[in-house]
N, CA, C and O atoms as CSV, one atom per row, in Angstrom:
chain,resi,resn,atom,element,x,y,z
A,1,UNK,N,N,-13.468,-19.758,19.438
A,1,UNK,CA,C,-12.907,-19.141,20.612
A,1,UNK,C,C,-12.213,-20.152,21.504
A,1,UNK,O,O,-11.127,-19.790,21.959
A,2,UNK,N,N,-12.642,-21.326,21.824
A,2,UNK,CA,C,-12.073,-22.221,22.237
A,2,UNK,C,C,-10.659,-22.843,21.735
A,2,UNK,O,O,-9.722,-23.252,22.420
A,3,UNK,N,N,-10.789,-22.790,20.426
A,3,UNK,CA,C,-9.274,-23.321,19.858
A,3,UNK,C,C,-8.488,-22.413,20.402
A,3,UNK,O,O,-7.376,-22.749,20.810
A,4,UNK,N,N,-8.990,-20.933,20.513
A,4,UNK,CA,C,-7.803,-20.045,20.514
A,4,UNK,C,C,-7.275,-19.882,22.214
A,4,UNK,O,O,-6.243,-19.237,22.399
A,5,UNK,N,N,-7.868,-20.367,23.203
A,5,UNK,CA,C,-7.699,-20.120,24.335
A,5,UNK,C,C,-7.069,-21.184,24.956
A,5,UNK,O,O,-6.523,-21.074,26.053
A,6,UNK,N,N,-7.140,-22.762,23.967
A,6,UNK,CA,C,-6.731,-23.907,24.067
A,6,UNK,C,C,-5.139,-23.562,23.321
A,6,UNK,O,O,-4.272,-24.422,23.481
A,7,UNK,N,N,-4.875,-22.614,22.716
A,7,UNK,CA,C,-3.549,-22.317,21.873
A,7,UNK,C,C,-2.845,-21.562,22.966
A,7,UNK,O,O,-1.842,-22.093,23.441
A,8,UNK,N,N,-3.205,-20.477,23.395
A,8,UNK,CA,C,-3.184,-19.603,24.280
A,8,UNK,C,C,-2.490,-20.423,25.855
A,8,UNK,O,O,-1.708,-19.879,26.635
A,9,UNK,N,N,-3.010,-21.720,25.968
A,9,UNK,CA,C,-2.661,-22.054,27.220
A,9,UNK,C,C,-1.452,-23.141,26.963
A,9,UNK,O,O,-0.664,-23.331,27.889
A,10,UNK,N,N,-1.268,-23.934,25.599
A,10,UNK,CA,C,0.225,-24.752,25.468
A,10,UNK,C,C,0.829,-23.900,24.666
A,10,UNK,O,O,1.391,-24.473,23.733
A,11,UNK,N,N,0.957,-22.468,24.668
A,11,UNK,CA,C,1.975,-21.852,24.184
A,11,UNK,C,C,2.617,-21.720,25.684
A,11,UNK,O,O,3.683,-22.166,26.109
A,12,UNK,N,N,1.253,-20.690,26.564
A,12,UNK,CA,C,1.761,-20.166,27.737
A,12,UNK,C,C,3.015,-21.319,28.755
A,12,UNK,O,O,4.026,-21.001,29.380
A,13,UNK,N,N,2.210,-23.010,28.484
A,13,UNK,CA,C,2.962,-24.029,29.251
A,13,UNK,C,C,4.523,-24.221,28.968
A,13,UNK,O,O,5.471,-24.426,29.726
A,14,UNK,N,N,4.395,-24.036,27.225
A,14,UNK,CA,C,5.654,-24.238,26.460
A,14,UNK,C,C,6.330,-23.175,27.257
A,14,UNK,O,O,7.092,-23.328,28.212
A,15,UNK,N,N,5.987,-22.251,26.793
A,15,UNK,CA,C,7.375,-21.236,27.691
A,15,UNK,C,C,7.528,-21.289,29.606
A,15,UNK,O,O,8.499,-21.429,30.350
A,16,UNK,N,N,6.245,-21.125,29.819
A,16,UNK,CA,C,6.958,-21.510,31.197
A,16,UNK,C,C,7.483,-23.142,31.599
A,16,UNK,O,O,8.361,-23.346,32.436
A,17,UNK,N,N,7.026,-23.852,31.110
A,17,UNK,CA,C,8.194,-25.127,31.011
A,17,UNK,C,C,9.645,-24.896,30.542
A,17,UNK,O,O,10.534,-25.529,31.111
A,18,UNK,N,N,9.935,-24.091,29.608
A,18,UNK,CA,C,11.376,-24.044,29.155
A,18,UNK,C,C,12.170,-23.142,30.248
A,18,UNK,O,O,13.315,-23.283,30.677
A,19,UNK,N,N,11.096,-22.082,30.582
A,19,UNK,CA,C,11.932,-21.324,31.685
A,19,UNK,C,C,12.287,-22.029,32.894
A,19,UNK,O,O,13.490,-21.954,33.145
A,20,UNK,N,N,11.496,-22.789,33.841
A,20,UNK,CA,C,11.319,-23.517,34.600
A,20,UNK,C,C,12.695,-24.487,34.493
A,20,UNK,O,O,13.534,-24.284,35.370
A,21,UNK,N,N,12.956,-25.392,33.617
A,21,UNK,CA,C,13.609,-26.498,33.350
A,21,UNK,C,C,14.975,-25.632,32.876
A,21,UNK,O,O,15.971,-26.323,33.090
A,22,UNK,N,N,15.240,-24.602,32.419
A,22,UNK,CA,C,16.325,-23.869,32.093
A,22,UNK,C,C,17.258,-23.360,33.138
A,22,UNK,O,O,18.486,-23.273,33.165
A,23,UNK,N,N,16.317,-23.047,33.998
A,23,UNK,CA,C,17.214,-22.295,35.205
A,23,UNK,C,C,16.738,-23.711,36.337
A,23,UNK,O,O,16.456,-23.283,37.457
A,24,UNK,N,N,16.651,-24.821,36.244
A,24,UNK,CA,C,17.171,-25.987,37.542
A,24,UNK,C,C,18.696,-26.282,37.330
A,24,UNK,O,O,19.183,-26.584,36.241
A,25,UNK,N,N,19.385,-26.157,38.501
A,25,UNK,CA,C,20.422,-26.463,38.942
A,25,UNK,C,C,21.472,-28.361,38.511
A,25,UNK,O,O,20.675,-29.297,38.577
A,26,UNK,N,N,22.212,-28.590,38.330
A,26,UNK,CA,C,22.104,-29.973,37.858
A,26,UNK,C,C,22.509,-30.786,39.183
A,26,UNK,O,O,23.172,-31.815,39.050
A,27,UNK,N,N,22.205,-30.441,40.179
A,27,UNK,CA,C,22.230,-31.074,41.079
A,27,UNK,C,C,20.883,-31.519,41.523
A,27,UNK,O,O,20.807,-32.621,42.067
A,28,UNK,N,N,19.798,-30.794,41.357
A,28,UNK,CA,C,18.307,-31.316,41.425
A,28,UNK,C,C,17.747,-31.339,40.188
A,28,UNK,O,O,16.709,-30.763,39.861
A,29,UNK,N,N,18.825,-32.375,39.137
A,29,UNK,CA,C,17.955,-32.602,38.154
A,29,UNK,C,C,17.752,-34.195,38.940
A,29,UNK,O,O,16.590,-34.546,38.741
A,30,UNK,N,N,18.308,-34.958,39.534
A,30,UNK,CA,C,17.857,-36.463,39.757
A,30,UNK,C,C,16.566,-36.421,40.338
A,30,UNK,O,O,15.613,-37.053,39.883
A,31,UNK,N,N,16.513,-35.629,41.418
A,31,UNK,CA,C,15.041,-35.464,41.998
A,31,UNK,C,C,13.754,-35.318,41.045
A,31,UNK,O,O,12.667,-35.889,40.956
A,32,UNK,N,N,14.380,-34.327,40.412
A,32,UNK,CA,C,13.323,-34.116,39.318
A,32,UNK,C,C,12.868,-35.326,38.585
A,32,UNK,O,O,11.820,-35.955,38.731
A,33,UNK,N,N,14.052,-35.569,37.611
A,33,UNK,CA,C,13.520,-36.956,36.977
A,33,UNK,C,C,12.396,-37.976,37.671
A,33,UNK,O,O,11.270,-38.284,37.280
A,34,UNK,N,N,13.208,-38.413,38.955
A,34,UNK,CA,C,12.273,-39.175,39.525
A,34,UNK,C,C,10.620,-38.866,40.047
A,34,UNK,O,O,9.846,-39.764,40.378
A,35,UNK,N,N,10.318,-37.540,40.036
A,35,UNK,CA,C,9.080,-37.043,40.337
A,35,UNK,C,C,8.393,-37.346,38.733
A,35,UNK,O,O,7.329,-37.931,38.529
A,36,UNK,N,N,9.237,-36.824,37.780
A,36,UNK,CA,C,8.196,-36.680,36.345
A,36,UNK,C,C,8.019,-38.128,36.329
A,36,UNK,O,O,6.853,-38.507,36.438
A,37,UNK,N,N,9.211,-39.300,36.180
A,37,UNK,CA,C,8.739,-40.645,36.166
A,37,UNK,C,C,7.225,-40.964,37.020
A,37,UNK,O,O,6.403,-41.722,36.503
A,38,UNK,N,N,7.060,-40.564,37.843
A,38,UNK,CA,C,5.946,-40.749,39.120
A,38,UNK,C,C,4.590,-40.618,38.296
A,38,UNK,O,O,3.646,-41.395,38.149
A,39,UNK,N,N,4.887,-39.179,37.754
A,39,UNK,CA,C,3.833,-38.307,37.156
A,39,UNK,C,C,3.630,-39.056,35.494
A,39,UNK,O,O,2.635,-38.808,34.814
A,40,UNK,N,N,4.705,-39.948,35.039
A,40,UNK,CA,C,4.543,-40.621,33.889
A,40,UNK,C,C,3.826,-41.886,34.265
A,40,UNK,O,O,2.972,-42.426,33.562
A,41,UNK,N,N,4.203,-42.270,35.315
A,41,UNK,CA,C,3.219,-43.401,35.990
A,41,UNK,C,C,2.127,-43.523,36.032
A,41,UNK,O,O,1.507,-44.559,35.792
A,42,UNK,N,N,1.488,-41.996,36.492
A,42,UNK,CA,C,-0.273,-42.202,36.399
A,42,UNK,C,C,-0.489,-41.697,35.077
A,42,UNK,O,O,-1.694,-41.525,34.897
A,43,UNK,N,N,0.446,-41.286,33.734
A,43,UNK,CA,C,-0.132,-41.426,32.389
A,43,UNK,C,C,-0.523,-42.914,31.895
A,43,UNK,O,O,-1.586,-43.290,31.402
A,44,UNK,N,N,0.646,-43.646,32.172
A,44,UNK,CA,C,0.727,-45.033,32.228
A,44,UNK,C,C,-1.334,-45.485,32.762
A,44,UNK,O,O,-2.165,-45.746,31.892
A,45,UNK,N,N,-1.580,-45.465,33.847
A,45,UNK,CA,C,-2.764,-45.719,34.606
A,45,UNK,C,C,-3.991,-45.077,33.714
A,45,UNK,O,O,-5.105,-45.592,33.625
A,46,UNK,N,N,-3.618,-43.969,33.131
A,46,UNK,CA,C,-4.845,-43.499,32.347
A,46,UNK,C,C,-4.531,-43.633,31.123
A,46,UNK,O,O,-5.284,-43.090,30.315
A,47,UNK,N,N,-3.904,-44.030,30.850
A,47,UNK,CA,C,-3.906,-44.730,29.045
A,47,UNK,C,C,-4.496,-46.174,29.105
A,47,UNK,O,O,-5.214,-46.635,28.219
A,48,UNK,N,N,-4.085,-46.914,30.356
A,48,UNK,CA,C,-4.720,-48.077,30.433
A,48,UNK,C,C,-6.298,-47.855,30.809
A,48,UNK,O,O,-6.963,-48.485,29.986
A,49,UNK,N,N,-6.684,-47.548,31.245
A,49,UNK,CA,C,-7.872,-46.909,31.168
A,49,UNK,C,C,-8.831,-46.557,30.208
A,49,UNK,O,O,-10.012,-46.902,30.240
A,50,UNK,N,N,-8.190,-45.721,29.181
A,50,UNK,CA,C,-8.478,-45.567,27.838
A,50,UNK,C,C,-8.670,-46.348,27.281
A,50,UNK,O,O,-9.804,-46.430,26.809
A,51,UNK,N,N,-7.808,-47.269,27.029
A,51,UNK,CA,C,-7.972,-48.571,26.198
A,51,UNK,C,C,-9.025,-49.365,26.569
A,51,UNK,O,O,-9.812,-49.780,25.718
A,52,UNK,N,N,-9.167,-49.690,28.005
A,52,UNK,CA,C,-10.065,-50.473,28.164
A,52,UNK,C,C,-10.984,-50.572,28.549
A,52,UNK,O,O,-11.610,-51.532,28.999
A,53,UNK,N,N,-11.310,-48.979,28.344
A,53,UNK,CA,C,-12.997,-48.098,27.869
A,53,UNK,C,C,-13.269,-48.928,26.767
A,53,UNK,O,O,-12.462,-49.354,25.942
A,54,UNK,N,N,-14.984,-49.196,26.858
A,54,UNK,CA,C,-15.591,-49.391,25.537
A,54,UNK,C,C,-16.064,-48.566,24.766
A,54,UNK,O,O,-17.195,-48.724,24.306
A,55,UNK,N,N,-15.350,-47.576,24.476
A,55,UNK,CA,C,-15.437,-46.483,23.624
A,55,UNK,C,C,-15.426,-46.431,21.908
A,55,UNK,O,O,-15.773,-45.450,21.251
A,56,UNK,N,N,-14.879,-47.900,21.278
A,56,UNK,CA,C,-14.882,-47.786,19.825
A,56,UNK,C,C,-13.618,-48.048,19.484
A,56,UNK,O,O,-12.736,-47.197,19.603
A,57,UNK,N,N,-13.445,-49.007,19.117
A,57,UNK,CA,C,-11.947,-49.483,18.197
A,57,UNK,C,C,-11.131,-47.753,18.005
A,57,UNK,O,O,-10.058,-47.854,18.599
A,58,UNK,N,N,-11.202,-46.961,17.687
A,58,UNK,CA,C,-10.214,-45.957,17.872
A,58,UNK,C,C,-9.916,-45.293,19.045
A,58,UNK,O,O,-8.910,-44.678,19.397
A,59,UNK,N,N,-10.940,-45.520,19.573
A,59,UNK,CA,C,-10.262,-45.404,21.450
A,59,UNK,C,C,-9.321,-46.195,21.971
A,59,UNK,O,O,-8.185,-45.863,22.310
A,60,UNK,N,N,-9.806,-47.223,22.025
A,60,UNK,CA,C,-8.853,-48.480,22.119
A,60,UNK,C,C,-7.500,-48.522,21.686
A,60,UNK,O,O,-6.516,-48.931,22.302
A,61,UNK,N,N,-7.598,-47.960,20.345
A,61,UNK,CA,C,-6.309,-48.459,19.743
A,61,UNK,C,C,-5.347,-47.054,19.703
A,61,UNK,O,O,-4.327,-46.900,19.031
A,62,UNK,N,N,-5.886,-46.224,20.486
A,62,UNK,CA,C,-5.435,-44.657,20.707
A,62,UNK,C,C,-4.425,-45.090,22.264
A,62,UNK,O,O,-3.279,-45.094,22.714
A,63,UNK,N,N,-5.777,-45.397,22.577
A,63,UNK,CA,C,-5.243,-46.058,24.433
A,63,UNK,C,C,-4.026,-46.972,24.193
A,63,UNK,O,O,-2.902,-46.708,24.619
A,64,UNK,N,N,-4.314,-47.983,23.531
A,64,UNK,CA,C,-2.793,-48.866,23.453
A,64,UNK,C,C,-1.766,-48.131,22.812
A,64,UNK,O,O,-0.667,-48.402,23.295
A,65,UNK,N,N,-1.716,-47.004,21.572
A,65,UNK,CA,C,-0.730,-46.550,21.477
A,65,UNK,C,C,-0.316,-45.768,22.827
A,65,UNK,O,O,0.854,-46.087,23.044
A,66,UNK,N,N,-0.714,-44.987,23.710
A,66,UNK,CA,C,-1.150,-43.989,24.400
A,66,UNK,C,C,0.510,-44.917,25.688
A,66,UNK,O,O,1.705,-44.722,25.912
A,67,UNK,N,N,-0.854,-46.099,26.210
A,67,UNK,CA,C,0.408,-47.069,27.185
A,67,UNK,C,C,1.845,-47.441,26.247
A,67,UNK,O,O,2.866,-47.478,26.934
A,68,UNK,N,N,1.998,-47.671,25.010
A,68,UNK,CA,C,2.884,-47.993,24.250
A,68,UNK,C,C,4.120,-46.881,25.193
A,68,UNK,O,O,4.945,-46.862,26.107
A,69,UNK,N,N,3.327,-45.917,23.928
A,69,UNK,CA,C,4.483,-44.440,24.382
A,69,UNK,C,C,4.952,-43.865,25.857
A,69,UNK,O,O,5.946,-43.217,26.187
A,70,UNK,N,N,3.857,-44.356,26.587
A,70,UNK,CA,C,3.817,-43.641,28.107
A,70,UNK,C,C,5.273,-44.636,28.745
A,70,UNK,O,O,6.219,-44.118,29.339
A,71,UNK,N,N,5.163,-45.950,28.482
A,71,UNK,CA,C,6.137,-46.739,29.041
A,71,UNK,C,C,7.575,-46.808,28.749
A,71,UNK,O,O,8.611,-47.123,29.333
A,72,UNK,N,N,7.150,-46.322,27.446
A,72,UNK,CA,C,8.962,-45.645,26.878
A,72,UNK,C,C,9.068,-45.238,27.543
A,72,UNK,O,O,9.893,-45.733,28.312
A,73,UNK,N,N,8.275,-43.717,28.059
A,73,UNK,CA,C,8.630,-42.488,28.863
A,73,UNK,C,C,9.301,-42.896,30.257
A,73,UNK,O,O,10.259,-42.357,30.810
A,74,UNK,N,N,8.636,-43.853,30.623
A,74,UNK,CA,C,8.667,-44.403,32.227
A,74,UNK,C,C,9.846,-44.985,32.189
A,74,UNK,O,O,10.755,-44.328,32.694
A,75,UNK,N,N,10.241,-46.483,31.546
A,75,UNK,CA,C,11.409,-47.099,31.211
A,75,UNK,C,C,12.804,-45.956,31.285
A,75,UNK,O,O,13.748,-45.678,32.025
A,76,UNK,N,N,12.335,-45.639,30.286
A,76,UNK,CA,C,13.323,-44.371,29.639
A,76,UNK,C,C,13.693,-43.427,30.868
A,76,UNK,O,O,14.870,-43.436,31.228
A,77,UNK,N,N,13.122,-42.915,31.293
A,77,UNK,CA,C,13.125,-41.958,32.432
A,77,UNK,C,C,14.055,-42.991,34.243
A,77,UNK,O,O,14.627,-42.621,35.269
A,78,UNK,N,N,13.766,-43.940,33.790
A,78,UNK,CA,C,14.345,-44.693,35.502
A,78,UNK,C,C,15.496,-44.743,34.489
A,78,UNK,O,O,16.429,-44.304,35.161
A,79,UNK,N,N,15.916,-44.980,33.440
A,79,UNK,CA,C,17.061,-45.786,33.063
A,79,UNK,C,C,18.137,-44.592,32.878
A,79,UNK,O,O,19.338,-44.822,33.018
A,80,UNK,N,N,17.500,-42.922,32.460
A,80,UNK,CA,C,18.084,-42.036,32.438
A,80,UNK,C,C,18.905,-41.328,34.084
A,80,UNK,O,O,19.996,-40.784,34.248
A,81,UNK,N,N,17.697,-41.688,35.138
A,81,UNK,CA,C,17.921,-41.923,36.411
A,81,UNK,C,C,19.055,-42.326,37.649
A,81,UNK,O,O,19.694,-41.746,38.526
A,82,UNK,N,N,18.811,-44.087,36.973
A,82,UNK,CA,C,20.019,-44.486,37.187
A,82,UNK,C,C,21.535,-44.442,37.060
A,82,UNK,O,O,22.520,-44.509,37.795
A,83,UNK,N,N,21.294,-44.322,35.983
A,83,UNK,CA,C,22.514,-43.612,35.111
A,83,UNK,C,C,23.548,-42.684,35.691
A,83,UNK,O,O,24.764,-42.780,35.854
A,84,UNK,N,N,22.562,-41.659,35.973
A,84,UNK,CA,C,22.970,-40.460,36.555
A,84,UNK,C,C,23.436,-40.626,38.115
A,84,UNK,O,O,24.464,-40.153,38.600
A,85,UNK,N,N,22.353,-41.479,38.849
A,85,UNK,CA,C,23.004,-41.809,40.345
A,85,UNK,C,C,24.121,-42.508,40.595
A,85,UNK,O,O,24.857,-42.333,41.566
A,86,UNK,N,N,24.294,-43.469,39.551
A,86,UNK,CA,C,25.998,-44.422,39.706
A,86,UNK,C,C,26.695,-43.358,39.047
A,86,UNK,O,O,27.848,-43.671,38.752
A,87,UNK,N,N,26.300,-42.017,38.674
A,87,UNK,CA,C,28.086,-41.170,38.273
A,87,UNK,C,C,28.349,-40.531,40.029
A,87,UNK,O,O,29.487,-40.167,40.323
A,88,UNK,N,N,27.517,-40.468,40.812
A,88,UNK,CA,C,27.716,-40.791,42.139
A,88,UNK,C,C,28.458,-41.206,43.265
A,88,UNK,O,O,28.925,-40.607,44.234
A,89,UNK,N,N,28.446,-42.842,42.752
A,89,UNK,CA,C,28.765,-43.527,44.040
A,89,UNK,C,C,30.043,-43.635,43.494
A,89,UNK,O,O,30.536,-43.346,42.404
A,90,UNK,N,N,30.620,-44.323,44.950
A,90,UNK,CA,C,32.080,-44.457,45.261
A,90,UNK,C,C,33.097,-45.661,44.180
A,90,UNK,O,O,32.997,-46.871,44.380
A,91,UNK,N,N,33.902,-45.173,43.224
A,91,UNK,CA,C,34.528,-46.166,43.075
A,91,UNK,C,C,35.621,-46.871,44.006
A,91,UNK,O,O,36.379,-46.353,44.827
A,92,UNK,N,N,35.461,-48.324,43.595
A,92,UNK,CA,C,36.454,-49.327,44.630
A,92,UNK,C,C,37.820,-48.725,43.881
A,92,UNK,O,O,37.862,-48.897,42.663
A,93,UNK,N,N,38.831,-48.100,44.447
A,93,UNK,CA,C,40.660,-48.402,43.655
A,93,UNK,C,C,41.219,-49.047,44.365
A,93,UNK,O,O,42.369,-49.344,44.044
A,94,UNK,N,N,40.737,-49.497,45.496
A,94,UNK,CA,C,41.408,-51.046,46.381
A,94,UNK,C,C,42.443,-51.814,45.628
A,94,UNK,O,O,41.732,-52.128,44.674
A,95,UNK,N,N,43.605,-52.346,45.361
A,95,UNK,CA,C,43.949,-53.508,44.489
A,95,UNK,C,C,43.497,-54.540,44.964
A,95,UNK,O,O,43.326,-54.836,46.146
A,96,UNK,N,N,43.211,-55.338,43.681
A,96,UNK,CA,C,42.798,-56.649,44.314
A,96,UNK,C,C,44.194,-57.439,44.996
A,96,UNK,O,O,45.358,-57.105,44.776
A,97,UNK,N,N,43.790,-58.450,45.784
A,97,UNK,CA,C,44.287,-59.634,45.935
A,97,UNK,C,C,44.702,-60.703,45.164
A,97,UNK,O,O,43.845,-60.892,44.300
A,98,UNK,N,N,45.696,-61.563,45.058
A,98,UNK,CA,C,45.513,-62.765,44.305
A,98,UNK,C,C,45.523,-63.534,44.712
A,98,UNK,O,O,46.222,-63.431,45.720
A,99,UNK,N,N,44.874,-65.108,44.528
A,99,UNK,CA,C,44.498,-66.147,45.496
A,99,UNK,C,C,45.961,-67.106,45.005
A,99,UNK,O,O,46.194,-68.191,45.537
């Protein structure tokens, strides 16, 4: 009964995540990003955690994959971020000067 109520609740997430993320606007997708990065941050904090529970060489080595992947996410996520805020800002068409 448990498997099935544990199925029951990342189906239910899956779809309301797709709905959710389907209908945001692309003007508050930067905001967004930067909140999930936040929220990838304290995965980051509890994978390290994990690992360095004395729980048994497969904890451990669950936990270090765990921070491995989480920091992609994090990295990945500011770099997707940035990205997006310099299509933003102002370009210079000033001509230069010559000395």
């Amino acid at each position: 009964m448990d498997m099935v109520y544990l199925g029951f609740i990342l189906m239910l997430s899956v779809f309301l995540g797709f709905e959710l993320i389907s209908k945001v606007p692309a003007t508050l997708h930067t905001p967004l990003m930067s909140g999930a990065n936040a929220i990838s941050g304290i995965t980051v904090v509890g994978a390290i955690l994990a690992a360095g529970a004395d729980l048994g060489s497969w904890a451990t080595g669950l936990g270090a994959l765990a921070v491995f992947f989480a920091m992609i996410n994090v990295v990945g996520g500011y770099m997707v971020t940035d990205r997006m805020l310099s299509m933003f800002k102002k370009k210079d068409n000033s001509p230069k000067e010559k000395s």
